[in-house]
C-alpha positions as CSV (number, residue, x, y, z in Angstrom):
1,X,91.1,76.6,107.3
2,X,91.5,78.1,111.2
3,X,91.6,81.5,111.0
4,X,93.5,82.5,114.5
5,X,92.0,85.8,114.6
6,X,88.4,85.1,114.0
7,X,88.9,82.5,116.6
8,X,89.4,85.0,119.1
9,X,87.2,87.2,117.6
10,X,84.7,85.2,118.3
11,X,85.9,84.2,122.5
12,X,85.8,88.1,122.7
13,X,82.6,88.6,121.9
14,X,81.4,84.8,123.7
15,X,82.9,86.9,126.8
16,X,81.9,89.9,126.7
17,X,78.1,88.0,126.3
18,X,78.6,86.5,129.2
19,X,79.4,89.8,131.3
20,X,76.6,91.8,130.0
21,X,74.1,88.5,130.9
22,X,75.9,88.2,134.7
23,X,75.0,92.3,134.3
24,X,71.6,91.8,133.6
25,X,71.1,88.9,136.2
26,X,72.3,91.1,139.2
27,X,70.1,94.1,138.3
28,X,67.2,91.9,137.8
29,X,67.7,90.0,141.0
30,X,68.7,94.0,142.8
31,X,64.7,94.1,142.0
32,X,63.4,91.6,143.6
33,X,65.1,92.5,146.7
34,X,65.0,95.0,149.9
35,X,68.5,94.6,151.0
36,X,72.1,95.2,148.8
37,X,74.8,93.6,150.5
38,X,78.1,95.9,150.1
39,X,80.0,92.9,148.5
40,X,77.2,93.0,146.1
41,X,77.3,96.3,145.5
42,X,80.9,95.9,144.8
43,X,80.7,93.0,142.8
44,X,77.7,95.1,140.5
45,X,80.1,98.2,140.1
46,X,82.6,95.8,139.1
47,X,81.0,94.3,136.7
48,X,80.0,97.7,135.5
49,X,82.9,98.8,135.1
50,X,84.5,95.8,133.4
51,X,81.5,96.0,130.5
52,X,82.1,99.9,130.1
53,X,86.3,99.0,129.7
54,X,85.9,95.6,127.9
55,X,82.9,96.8,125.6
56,X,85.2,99.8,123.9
57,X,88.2,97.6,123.6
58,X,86.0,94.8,121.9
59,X,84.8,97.5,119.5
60,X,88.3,98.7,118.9
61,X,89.1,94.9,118.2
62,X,85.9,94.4,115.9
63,X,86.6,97.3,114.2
64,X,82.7,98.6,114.9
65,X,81.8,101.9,114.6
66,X,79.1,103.7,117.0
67,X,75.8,103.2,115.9
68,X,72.4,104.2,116.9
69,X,70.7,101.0,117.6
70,X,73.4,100.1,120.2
71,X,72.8,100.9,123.6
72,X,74.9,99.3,125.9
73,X,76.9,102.5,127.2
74,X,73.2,103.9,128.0
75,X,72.2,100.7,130.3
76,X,75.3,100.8,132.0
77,X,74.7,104.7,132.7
78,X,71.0,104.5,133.8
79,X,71.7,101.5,136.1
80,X,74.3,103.6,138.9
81,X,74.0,101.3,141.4
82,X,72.3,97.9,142.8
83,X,70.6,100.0,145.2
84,X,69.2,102.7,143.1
85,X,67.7,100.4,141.1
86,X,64.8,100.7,143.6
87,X,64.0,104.2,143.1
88,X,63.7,103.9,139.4
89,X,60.5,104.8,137.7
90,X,58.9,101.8,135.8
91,X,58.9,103.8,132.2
92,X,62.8,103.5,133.1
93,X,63.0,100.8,134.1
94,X,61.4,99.2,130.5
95,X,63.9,101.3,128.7
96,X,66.5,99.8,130.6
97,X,65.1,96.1,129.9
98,X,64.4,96.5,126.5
99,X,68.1,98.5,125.7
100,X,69.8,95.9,127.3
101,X,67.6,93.1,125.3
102,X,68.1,95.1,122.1
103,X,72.0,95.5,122.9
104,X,72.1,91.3,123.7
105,X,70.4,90.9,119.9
106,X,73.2,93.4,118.8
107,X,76.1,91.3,120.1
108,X,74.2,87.5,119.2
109,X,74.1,89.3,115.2
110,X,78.1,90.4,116.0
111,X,78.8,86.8,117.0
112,X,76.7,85.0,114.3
113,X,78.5,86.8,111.4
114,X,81.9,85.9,112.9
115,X,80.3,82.8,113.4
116,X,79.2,82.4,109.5
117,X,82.8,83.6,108.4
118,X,83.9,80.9,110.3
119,X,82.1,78.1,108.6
120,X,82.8,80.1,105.4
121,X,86.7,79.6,106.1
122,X,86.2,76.2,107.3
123,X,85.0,75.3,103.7
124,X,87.7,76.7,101.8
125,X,91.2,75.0,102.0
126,X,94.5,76.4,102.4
127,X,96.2,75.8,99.1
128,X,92.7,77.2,97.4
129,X,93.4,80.7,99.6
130,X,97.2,80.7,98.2
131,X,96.2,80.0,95.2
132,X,94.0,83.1,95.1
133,X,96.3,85.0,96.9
134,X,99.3,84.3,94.0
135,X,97.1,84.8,91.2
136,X,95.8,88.6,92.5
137,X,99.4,89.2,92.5
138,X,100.6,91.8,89.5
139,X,104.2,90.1,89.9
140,X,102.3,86.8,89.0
141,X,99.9,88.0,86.4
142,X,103.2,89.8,84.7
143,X,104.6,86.4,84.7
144,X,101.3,85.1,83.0
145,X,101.4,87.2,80.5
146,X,104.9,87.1,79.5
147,X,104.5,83.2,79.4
148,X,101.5,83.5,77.1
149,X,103.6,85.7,74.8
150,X,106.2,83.6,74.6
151,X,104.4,80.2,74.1
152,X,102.6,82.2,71.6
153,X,105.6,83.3,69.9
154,X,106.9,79.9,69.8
155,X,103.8,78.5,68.4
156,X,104.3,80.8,65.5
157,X,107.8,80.3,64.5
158,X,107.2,76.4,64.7
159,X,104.0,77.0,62.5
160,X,106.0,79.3,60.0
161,X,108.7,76.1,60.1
162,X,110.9,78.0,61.6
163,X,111.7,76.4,65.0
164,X,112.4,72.5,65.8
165,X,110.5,72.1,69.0
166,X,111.9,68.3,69.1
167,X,113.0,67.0,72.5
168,X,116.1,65.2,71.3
169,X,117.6,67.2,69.4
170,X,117.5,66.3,65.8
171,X,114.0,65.2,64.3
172,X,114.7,64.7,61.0
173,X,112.5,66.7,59.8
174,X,114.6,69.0,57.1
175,X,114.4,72.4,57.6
176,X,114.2,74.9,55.0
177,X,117.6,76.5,53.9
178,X,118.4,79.9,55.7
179,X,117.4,82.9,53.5
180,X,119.8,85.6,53.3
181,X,118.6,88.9,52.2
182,X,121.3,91.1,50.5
183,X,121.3,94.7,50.4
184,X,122.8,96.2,47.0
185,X,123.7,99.9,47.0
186,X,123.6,100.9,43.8
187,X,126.1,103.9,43.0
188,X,125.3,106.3,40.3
């Protein structure tokens, strides 16, 4: 079964992956270098600011709450520009690097559970999920039960020899002769 909202789900997160690598690639290259060009610089802020937008929103979309272990808002913040990433110290700059690493673990665990509800879904088949669906219904358990009772009712008066359950009518069978019960009010 294709669930249409995992599916995007799960391009959201492929996405937003791919932003926060192309993030990590210009800082990284930023420090290997002596000169920023201004359309880099751009291009970083950009970037920056179309992880800090597109991050919330996914969240929003995911449902996720803010948790301690996830630090992408704090790499975005410590990294200002492409060319201040020169003056940071090197304790910083390994806080940086292993935030952003621990973030990238955070959203590969996001987008392996969406992953494993998507195989999970894949296994089971349509009329098997309305199926469920119908039966946690209390309309259709109602019906259950009043069907029960009256099969069961049935099954009683054709036990007691009350009730010809034939399908054509007539089945010979004789059927005992109709009691009546009188009621005598004796006057004094």
């Amino acid at each position: 079964m294709i669930d249409r909202e995992l599916e995007l789900k799960i391009k959201r997160v492929k996405e937003f992956m791919q932003l926060w690598i192309k993030f990590h690639d210009m800082y990284k290259d930023a420090l290997s270098r002596d000169t920023i060009t201004p359309e880099e610089e751009a291009a970083f802020l950009e970037t920056k600011s179309l992880i800090a937008r597109r991050y919330q929103a996914l969240k929003d979309f995911l449902g996720l709450a803010n948790t301690y272990e996830d630090k992408t808002f704090d790499v975005i913040t410590q990294v200002l520009s492409l060319k201040s990433v020169a003056t940071i110290s090197d304790l910083s700059l390994n806080k940086i690097e292993n935030d952003w690493h621990n973030s990238y673990i955070l959203l590969n665990k996001m987008l392996g559970e969406l992953e494993g509800k998507k195989d999970t879904l894949r296994k089971v088949s349509w009329l098997g999920l309305q199926i469920k669906k119908a039966t946690s219904s209390p309309l259709f358990n109602l019906m259950a039960i009043v069907l029960l009772i009256l099969i069961l009712y049935i099954f009683i008066l054709y036990v007691r020899g009350n009730y010809d359950i034939s399908l054509y009518g007539d089945s010979g069978k004789e059927k005992p002769a109709e009691s009546k019960i009188e009621f005598k009010q004796e006057m004094k």
